[in-house]
N, C-alpha and C positions, 0 to 999 in steps of 0.2 A: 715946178721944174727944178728951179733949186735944191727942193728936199731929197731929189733925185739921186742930183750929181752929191750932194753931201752923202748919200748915204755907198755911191757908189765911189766916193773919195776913201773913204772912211773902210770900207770893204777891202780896198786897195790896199790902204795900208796896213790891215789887220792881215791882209794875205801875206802882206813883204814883210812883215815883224816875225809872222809865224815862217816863213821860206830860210829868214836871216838867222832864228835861233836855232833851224832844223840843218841848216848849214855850219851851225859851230861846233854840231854832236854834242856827244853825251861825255861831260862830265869824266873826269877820269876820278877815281876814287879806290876805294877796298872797304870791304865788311868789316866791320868789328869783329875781334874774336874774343869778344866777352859777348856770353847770350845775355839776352832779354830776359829780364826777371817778369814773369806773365802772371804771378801768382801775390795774393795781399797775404803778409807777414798776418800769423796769429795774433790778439789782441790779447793783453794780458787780462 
C-alpha cells in the first residue's frame, strides 16, 4: 500500500512540475542570423 501512495505522490508531482513549467510558456528568444555551418571544412 505504501508503494502505492509513493508512486501516486510522485505522479502528482511530476504532473505539477510539468503544469508549473507549461504555465511559465516559452522562452522568449530570436534565431541567429548567422546560419549553421552543416558541412566539414576540406582537409589539407
Amino acid at each position: 500500500m505504501r508503494a502505492l501512495i509513493a508512486a501516486a505522490t510522485g505522479l502528482a508531482l511530476a504532473f505539477a512540475l510539468v503544469l508549473a513549467i507549461t504555465a511559465m510558456g516559452a522562452p522568449t528568444g530570436k534565431t541567429s542570423p548567422e546560419p549553421l555551418l552543416t558541412t566539414v571544412p576540406a582537409h589539407p
